[in-house]
TORKOL-4160 file (C-alpha; in steps of 0.2 Angstrom, whole numbers, padded with zeros to 4 digits, m for minus):
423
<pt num="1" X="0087" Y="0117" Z="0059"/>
<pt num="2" X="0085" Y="0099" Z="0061"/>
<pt num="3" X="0080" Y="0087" Z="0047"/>
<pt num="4" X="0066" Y="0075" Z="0049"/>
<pt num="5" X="0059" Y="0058" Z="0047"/>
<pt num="6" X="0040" Y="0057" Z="0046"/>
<pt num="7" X="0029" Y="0043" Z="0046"/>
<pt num="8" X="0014" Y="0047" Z="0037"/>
<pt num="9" X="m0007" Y="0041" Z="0031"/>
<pt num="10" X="m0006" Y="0058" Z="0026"/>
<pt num="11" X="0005" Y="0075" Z="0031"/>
<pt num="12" X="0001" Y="0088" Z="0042"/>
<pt num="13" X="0009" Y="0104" Z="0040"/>
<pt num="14" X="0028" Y="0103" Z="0040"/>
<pt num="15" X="0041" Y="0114" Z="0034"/>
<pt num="16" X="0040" Y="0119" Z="0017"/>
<pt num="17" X="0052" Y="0122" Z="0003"/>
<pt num="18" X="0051" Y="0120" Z="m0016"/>
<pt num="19" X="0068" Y="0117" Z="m0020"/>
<pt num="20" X="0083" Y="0112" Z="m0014"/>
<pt num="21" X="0101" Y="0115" Z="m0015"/>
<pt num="22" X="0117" Y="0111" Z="m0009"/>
<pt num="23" X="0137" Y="0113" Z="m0012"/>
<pt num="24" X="0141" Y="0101" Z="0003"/>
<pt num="25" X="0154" Y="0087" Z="0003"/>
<pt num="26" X="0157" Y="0084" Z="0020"/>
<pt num="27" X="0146" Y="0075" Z="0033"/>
<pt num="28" X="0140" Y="0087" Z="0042"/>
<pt num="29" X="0122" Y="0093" Z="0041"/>
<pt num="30" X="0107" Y="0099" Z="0050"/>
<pt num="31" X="0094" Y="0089" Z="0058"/>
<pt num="32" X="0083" Y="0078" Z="0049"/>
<pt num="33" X="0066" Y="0072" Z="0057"/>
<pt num="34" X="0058" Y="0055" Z="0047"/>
<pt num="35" X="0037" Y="0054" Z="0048"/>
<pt num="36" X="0028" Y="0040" Z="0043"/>
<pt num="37" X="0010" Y="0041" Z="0034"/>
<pt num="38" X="m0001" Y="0032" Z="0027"/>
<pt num="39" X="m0012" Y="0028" Z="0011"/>
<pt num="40" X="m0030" Y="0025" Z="0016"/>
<pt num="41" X="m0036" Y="0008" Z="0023"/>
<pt num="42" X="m0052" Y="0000" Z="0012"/>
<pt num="43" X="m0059" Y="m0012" Z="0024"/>
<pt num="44" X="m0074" Y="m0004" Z="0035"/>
<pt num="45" X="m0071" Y="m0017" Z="0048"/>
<pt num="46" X="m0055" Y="m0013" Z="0052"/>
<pt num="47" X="m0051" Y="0000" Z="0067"/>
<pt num="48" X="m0031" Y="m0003" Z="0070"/>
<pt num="49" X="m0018" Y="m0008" Z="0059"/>
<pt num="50" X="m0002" Y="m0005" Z="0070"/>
<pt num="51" X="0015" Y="m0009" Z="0064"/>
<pt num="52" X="0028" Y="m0010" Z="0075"/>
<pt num="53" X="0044" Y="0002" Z="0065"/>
<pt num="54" X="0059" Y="m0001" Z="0073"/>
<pt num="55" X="0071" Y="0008" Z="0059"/>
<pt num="56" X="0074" Y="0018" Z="0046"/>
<pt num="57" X="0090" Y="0021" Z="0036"/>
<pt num="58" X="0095" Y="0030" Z="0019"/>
<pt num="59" X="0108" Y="0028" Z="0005"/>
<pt num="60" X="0117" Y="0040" Z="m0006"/>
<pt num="61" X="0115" Y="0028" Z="m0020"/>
<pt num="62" X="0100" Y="0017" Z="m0027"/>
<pt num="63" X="0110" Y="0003" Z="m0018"/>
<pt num="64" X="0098" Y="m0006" Z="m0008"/>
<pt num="65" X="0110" Y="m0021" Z="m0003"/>
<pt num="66" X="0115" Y="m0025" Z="0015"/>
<pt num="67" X="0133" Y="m0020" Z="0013"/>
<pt num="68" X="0128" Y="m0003" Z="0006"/>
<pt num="69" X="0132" Y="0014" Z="0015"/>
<pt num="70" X="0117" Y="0014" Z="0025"/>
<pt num="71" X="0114" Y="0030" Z="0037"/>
<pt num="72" X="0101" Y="0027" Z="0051"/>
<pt num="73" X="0088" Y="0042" Z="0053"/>
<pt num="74" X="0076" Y="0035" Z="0064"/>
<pt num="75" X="0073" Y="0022" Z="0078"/>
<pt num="76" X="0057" Y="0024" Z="0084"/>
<pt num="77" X="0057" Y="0003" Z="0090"/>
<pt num="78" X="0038" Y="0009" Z="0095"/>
<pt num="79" X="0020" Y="0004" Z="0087"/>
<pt num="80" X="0010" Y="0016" Z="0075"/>
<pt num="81" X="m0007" Y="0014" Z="0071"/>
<pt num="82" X="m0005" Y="0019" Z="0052"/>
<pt num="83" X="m0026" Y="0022" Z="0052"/>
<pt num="84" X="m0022" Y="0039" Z="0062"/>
<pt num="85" X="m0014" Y="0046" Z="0050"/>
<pt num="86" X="m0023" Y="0050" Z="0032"/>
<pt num="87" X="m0027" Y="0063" Z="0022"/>
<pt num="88" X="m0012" Y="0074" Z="0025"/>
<pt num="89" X="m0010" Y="0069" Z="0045"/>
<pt num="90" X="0009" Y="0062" Z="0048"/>
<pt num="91" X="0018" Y="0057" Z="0065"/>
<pt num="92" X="0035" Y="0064" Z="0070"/>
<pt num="93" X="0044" Y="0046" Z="0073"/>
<pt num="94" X="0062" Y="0054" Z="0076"/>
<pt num="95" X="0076" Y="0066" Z="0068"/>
<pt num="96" X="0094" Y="0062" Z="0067"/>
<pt num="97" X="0109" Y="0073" Z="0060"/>
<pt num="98" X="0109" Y="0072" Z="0041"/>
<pt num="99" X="0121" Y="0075" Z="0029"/>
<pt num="100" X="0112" Y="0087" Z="0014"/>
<pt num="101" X="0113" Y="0080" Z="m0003"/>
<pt num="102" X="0101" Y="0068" Z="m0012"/>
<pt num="103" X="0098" Y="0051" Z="m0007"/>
<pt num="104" X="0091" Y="0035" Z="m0018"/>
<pt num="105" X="0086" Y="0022" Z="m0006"/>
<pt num="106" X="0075" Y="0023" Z="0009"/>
<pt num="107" X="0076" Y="0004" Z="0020"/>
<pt num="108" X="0063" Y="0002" Z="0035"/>
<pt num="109" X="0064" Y="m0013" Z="0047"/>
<pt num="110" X="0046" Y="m0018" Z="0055"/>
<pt num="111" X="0045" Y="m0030" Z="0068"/>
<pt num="112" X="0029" Y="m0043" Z="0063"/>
<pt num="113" X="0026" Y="m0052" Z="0081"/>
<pt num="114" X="0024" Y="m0035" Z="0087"/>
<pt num="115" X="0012" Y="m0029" Z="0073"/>
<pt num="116" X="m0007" Y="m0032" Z="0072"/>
<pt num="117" X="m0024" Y="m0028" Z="0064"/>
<pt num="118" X="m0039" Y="m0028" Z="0076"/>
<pt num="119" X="m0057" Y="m0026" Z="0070"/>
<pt num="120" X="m0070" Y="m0014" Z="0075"/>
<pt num="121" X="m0074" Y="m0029" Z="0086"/>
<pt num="122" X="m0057" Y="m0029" Z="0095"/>
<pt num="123" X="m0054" Y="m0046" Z="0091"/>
<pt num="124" X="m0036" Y="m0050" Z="0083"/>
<pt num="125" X="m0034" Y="m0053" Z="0061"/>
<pt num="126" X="m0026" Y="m0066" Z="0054"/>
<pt num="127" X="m0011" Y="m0060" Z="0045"/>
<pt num="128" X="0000" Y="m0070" Z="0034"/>
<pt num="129" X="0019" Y="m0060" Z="0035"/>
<pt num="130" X="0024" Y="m0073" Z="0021"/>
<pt num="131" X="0043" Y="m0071" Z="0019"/>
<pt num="132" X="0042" Y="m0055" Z="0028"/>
<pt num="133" X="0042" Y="m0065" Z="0047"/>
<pt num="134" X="0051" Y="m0060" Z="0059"/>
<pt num="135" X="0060" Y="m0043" Z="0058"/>
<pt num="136" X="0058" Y="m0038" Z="0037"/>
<pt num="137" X="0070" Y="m0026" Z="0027"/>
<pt num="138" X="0056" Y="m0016" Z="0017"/>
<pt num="139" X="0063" Y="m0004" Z="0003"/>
<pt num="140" X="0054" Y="0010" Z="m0001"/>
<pt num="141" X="0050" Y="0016" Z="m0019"/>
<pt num="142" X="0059" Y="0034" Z="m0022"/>
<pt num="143" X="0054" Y="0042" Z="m0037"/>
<pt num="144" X="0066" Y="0055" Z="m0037"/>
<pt num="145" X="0081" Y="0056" Z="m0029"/>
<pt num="146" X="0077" Y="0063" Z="m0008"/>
<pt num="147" X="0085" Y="0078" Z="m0009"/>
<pt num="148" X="0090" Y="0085" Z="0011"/>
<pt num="149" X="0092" Y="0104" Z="0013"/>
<pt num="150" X="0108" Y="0112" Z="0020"/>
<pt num="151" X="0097" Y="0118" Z="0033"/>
<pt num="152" X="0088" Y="0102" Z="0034"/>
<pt num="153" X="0073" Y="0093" Z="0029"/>
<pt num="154" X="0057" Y="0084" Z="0030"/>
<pt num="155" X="0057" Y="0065" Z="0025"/>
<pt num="156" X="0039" Y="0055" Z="0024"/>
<pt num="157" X="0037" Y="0038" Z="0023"/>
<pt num="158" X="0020" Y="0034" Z="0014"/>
<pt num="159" X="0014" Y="0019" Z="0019"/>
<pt num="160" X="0000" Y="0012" Z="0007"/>
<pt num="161" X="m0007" Y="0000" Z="0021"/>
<pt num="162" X="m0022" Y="0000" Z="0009"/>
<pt num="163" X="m0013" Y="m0009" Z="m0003"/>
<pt num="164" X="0001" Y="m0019" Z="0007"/>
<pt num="165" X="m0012" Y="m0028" Z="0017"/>
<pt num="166" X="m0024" Y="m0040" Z="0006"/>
<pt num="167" X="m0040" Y="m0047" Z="0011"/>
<pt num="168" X="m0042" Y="m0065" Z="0005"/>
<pt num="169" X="m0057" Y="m0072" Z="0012"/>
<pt num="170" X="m0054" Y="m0090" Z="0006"/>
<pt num="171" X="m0041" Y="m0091" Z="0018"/>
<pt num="172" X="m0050" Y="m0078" Z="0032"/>
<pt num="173" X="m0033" Y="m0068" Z="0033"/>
<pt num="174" X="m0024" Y="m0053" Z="0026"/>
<pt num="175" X="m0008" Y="m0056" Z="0016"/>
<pt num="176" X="0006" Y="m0044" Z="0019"/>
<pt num="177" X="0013" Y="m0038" Z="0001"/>
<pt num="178" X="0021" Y="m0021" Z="0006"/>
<pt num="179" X="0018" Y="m0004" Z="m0004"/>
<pt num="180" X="0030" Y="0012" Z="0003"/>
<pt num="181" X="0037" Y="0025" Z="m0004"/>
<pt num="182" X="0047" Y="0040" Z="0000"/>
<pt num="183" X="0047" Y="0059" Z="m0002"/>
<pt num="184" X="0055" Y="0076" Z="0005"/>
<pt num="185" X="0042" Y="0085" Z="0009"/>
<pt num="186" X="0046" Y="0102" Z="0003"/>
<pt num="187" X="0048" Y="0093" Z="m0013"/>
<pt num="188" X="0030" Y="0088" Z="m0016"/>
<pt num="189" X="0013" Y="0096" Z="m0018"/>
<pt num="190" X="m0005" Y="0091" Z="m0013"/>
<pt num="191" X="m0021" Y="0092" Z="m0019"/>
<pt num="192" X="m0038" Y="0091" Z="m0012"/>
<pt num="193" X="m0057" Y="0091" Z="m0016"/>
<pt num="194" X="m0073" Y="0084" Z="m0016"/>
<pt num="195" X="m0083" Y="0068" Z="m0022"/>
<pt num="196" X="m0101" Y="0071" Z="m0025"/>
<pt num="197" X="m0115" Y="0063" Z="m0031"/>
<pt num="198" X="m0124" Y="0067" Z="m0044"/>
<pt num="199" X="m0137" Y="0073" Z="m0033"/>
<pt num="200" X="m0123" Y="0085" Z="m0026"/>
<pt num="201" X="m0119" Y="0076" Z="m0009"/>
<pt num="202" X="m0103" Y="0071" Z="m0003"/>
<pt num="203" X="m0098" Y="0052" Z="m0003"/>
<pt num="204" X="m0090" Y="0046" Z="0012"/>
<pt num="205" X="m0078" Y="0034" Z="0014"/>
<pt num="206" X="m0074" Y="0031" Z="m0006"/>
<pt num="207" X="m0056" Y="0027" Z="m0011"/>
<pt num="208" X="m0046" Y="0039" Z="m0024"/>
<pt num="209" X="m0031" Y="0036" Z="m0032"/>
<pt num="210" X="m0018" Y="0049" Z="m0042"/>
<pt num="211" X="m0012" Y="0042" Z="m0057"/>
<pt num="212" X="0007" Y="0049" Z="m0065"/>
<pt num="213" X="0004" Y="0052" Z="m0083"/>
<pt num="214" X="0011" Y="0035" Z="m0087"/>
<pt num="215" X="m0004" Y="0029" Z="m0079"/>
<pt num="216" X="0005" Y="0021" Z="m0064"/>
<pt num="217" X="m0005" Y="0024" Z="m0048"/>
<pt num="218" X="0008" Y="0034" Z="m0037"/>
<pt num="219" X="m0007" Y="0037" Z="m0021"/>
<pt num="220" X="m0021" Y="0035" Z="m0016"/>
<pt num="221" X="m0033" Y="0046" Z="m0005"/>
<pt num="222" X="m0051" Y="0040" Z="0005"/>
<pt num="223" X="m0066" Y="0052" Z="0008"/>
<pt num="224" X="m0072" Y="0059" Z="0024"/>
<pt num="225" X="m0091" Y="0058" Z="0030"/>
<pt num="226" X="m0093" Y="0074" Z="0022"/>
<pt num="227" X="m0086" Y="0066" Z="0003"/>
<pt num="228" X="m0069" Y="0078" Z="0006"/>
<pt num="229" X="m0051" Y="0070" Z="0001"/>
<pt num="230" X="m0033" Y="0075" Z="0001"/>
<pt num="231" X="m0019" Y="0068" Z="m0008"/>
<pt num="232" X="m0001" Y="0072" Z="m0001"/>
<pt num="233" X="0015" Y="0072" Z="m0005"/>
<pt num="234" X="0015" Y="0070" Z="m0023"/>
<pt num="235" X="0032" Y="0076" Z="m0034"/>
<pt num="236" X="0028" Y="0091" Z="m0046"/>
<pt num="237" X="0021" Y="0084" Z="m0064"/>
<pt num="238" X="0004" Y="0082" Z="m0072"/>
<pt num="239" X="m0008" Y="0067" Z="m0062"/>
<pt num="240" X="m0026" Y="0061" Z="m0064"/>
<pt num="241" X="m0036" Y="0061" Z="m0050"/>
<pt num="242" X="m0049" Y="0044" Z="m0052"/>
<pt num="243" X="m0067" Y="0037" Z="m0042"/>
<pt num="244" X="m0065" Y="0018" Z="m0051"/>
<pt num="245" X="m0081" Y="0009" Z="m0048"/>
<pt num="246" X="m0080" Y="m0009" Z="m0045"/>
<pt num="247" X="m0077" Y="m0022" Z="m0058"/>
<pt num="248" X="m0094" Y="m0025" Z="m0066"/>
<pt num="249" X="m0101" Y="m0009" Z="m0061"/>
<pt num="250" X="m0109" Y="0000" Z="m0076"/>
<pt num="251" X="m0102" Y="0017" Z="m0073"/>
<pt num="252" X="m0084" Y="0025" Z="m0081"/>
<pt num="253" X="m0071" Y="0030" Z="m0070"/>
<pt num="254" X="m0074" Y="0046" Z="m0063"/>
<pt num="255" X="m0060" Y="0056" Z="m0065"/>
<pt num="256" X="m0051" Y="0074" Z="m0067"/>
<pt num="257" X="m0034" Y="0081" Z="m0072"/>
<pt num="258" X="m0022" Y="0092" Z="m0060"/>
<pt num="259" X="m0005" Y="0100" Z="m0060"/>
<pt num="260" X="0005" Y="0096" Z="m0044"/>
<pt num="261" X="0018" Y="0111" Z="m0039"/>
<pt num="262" X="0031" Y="0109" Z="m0027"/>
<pt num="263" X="0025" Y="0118" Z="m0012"/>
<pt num="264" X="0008" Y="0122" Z="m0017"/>
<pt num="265" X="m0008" Y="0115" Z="m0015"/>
<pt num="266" X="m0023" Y="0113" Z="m0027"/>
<pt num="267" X="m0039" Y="0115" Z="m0019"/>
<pt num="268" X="m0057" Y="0114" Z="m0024"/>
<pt num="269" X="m0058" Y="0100" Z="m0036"/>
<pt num="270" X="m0073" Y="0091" Z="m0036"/>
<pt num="271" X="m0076" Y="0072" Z="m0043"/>
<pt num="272" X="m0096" Y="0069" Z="m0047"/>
<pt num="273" X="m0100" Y="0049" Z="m0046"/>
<pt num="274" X="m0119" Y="0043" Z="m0048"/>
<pt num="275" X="m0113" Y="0027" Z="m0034"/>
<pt num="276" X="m0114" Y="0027" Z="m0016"/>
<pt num="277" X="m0102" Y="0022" Z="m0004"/>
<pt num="278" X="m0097" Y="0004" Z="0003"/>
<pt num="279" X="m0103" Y="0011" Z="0022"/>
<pt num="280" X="m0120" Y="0011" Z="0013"/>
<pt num="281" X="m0121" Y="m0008" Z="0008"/>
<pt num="282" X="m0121" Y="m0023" Z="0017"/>
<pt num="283" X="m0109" Y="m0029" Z="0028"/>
<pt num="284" X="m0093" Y="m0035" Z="0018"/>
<pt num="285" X="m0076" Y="m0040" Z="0024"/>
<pt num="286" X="m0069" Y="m0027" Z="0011"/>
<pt num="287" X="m0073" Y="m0014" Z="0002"/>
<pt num="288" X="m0081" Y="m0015" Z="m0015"/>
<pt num="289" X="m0101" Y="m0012" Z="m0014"/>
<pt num="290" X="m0102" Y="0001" Z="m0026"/>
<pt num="291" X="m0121" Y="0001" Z="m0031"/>
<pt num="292" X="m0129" Y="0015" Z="m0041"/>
<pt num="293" X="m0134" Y="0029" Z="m0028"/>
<pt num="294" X="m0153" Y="0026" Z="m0034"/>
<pt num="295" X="m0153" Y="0008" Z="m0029"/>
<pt num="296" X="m0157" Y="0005" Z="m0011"/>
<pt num="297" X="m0144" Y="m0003" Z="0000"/>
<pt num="298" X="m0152" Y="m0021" Z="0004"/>
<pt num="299" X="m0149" Y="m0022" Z="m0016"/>
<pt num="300" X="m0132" Y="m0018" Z="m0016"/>
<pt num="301" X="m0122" Y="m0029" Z="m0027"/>
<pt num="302" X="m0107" Y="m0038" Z="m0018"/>
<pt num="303" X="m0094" Y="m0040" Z="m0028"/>
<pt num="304" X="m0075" Y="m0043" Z="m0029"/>
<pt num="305" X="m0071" Y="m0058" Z="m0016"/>
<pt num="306" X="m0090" Y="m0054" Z="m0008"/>
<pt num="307" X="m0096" Y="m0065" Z="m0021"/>
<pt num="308" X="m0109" Y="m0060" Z="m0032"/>
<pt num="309" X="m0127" Y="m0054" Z="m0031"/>
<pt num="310" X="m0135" Y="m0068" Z="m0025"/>
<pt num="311" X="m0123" Y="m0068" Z="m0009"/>
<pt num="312" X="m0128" Y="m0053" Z="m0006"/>
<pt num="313" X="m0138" Y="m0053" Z="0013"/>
<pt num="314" X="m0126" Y="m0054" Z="0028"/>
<pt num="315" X="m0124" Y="m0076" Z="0029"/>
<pt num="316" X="m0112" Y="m0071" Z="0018"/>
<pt num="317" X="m0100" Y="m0067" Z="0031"/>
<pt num="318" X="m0110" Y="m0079" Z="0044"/>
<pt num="319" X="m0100" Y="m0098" Z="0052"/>
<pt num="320" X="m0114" Y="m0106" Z="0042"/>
<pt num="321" X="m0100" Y="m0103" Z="0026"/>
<pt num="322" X="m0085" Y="m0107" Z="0036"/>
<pt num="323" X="m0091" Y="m0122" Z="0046"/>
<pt num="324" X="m0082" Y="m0137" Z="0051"/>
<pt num="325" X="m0092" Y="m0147" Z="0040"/>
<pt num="326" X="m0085" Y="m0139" Z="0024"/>
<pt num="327" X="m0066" Y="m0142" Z="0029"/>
<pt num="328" X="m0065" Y="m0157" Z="0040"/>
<pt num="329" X="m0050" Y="m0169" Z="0039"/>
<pt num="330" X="m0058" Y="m0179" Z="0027"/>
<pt num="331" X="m0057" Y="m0166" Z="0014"/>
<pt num="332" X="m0041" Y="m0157" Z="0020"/>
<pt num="333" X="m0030" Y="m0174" Z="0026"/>
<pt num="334" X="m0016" Y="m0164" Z="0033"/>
<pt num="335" X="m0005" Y="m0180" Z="0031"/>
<pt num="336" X="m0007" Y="m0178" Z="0011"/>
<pt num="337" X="0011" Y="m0173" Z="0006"/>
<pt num="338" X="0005" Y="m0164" Z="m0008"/>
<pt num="339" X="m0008" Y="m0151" Z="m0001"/>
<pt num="340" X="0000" Y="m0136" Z="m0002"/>
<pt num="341" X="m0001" Y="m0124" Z="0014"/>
<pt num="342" X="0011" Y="m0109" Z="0010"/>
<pt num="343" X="0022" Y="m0102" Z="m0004"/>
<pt num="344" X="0037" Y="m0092" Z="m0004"/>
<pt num="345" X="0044" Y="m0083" Z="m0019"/>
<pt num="346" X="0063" Y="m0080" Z="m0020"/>
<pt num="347" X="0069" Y="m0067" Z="m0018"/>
<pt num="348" X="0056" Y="m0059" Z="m0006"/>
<pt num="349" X="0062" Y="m0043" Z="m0014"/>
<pt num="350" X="0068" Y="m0037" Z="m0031"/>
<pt num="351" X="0072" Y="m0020" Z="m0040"/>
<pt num="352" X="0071" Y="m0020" Z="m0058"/>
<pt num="353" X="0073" Y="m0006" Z="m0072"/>
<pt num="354" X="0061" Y="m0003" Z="m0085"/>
<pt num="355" X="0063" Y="m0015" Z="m0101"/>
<pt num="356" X="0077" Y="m0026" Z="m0089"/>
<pt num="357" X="0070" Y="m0043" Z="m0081"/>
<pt num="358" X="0070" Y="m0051" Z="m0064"/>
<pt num="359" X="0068" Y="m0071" Z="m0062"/>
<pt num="360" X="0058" Y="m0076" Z="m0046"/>
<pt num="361" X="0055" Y="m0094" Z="m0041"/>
<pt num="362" X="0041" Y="m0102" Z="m0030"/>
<pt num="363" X="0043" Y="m0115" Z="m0018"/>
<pt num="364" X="0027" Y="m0124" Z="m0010"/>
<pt num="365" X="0026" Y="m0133" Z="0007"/>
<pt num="366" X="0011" Y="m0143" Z="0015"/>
<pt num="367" X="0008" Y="m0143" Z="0035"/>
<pt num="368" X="0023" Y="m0152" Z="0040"/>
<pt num="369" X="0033" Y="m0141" Z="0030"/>
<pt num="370" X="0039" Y="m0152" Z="0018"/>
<pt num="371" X="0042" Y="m0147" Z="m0001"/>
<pt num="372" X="0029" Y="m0150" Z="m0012"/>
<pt num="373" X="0036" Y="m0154" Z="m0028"/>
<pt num="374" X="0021" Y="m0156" Z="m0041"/>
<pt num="375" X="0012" Y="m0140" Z="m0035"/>
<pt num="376" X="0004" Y="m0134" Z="m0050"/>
<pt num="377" X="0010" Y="m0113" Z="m0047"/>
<pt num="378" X="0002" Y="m0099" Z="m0056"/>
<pt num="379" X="0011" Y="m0082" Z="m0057"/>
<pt num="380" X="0001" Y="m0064" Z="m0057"/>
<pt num="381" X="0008" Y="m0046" Z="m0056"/>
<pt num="382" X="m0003" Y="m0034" Z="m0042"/>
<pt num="383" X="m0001" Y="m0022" Z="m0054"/>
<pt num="384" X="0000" Y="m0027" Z="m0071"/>
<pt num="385" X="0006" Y="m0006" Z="m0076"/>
<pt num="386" X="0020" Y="m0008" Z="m0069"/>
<pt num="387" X="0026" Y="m0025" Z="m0072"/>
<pt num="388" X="0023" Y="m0043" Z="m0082"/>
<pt num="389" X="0027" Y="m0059" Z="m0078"/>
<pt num="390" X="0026" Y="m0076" Z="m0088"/>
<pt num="391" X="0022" Y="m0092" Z="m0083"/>
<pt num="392" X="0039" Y="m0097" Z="m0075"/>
<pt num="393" X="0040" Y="m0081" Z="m0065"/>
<pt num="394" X="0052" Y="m0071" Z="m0075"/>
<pt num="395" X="0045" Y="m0050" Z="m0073"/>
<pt num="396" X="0049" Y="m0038" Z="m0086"/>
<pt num="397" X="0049" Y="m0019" Z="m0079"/>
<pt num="398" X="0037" Y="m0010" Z="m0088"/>
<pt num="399" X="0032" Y="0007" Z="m0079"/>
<pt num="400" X="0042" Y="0014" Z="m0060"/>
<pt num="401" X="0032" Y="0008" Z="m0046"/>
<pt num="402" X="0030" Y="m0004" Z="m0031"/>
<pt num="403" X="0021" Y="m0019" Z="m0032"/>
<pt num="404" X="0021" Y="m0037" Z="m0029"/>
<pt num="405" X="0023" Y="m0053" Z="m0038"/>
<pt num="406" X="0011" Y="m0066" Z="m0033"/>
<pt num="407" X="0013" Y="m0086" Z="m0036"/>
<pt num="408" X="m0003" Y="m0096" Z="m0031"/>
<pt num="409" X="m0009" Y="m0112" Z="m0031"/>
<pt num="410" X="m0027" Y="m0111" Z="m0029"/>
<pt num="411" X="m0032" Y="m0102" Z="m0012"/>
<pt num="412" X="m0015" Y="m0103" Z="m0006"/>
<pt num="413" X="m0002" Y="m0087" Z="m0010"/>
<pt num="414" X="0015" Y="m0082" Z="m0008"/>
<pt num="415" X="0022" Y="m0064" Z="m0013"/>
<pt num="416" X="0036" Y="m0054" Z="m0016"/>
<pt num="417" X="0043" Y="m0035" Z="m0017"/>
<pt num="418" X="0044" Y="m0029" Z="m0034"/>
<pt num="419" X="0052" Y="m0012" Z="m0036"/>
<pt num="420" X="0053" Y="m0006" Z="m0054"/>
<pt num="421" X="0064" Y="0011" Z="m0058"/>
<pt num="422" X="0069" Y="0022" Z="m0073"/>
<pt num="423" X="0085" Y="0014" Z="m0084"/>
């Protein structure tokens, strides 16, 4: 049987198993087939975010440096539009022969002049790869060792493209801060359900999240027009299954508690919010209208980058806001040698263990790509559950988890791959 790689939003059926075993040394094995998927996507305005995969590789060991033993499982060298695939949908993007045993590190290269977002418009996205140009080594966060059948095996790549492309609208582009992780499929269970109002009906199009009892988020999940939801590929353990309103909304997290078994799949569990979904407010250039389902949708409140209430009709996304007039020369000189432009932190990817520390540096550049040395550089963690960091960009690992650390001088951001693991 052959042994696969998937790329996946979300898994359709594969082959199941709830455990594995082996006694093999050698390097022989069956067939493994690699899948890709994908965590929801937030923004309503998007309709395409396809990334160009050209590899995928594992390791024995945790060792994610280049001159580890790195076995390649799949070379797809094609585009995936990650938005096909959520809620338990995954693509088949190629099977190779792989030894059985357990495997620590999952690497996938992208290739960025390939990849794109396009808008329900069809026109292009701005997307700023940061140091991830060109042809990236991503690292996927394992959270227990991939184990690979003697008669092989499903692997799933679960790409969080809601949370590894951001919106800034300061700077009318995404930023490119990668979240992925990595599974066996036959290792993980799923659960699904419902979020209602309290009137009883569904909510489209609101996003979920599955929090590990250490209250890290481990994936997230978005509702159907009809308010129904899946979660895959989550490892056996006890999880929290959360609606978050926005921040300022005067609701609590709506939220429910579920076993996941290997193999299985809880069904029927049902969320009841009294908000309505963001497809129901005003335009916004990302998700966060969250207004109370009794309020109509001309009062929704905009919140998050959107601005607050009294942006709340749609000039907020109008030229009138991004004109000429607001950012001619004479306020944004580009001959100024110390207006910053970009910022990349070093290194653009980082593994740390809980309790242990990882120094990252930031470098600024104007527009004629010349350092800026009196850049006045903030640092901030994505998420703040997973890691810290001070004010000189050293991180302490607090919970395991993906994220990224962010240095910023005002508008302007730079990011970098932060994976955290058990000591």
């Amino acid at each position: 049987m052959k042994r696969y790689v998937m790329l996946a939003a979300a898994l359709a059926a594969v082959t199941a198993g709830a455990c594995y075993h082996s006694d093999a040394t050698g390097l022989s094995g069956g067939t493994t087939r690699v899948f890709v998927t994908d965590d929801p996507f937030p923004y309503d305005t998007v309709a395409r975010v396809d990334v160009y995969i050209e590899s995928i590789a594992l390791n024995t060991t945790a060792d994610t440096s280049a001159t580890a033993n790195w076995l390649t499982v799949a070379t797809p060298n094609r585009l995936v539009n990650l938005l096909d695939f959520q809620n338990g949908k995954a693509e088949l993007l190629d099977s190779a022969v792989v030894p059985p045993g357990e495997y620590g590190a999952v690497r996938v290269v992208i290739n960025t002049a390939q990849s794109r977002i396009v808008s329900t418009t069809g026109a292009a996205m701005n997307i700023d790869w940061e140091s991830s140009a060109g042809h990236p080594v991503l690292y996927a966060y394992i959270e227990h060792p991939i184990g690979i059948p003697d008669d092989g095996g499903n692997v799933v790549i679960d790409f969080d493209v809601g949370r590894s492309f951001l919106w800034y609208t300061a700077s009318n582009q995404f930023l490119f801060s990668p979240v992925i992780r990595a599974v066996e499929n036959g290792a993980t269970g799923t659960v699904s359900g419902t979020l209602v109002s309290s009137e009883g009906g569904g909510l489209p199009h609101a996003t979920l999240g599955a929090y590990a009892s250490d209250g890290s988020q481990r994936a997230t999940a978005r509702t159907d027009d009809h308010g129904n939801f899946t979660i895959a590929y989550l490892v056996p353990g006890s999880y929290t299954v959360k609606f978050e309103p926005q921040p300022g909304d005067p609701d609590q997290p709506t939220e429910a508690p579920v076993t996941i078994t290997a193999g299985q799949t809880v069904s029927g569990l049902q969320l009841v919010s009294r908000f309505c979904s963001s497809t129901q407010c005003d335009p916004c250039p990302i998700e966060g209208c969250a207004p109370n389902d009794t309020t109509s949708a001309h009062q929704c409140e905009v919140i998050l980058n959107c601005g607050d209430t009294t942006h709340t009709d749609t000039t907020h996304t109008d030229t009138t806001h991004t004109d000429t007039t607001q950012t001619d020369t004479t306020h944004t000189d580009t001959t100024s040698t110390n207006t910053v432009a970009r910022i990349v932190v070093s290194p653009d990817t980082a593994q740390v263990l809980v309790g242990g520390t990882q120094q990252f540096t930031a470098t600024a550049y104007n527009t004629q790509n010349q350092v800026v040395t009196d850049a006045s550089i903030l640092w901030e963690i994505r998420d703040s559950a997973y890691a810290a960091v001070d004010n000189h960009g050293l991180v302490t690992g607090i919970s395991p988890g993906t994220t990224t650390v962010f240095a910023m001088d005002g508008s302007v951001l730079g990011g970098a791959q932060l994976v955290v693991k058990k000591p």
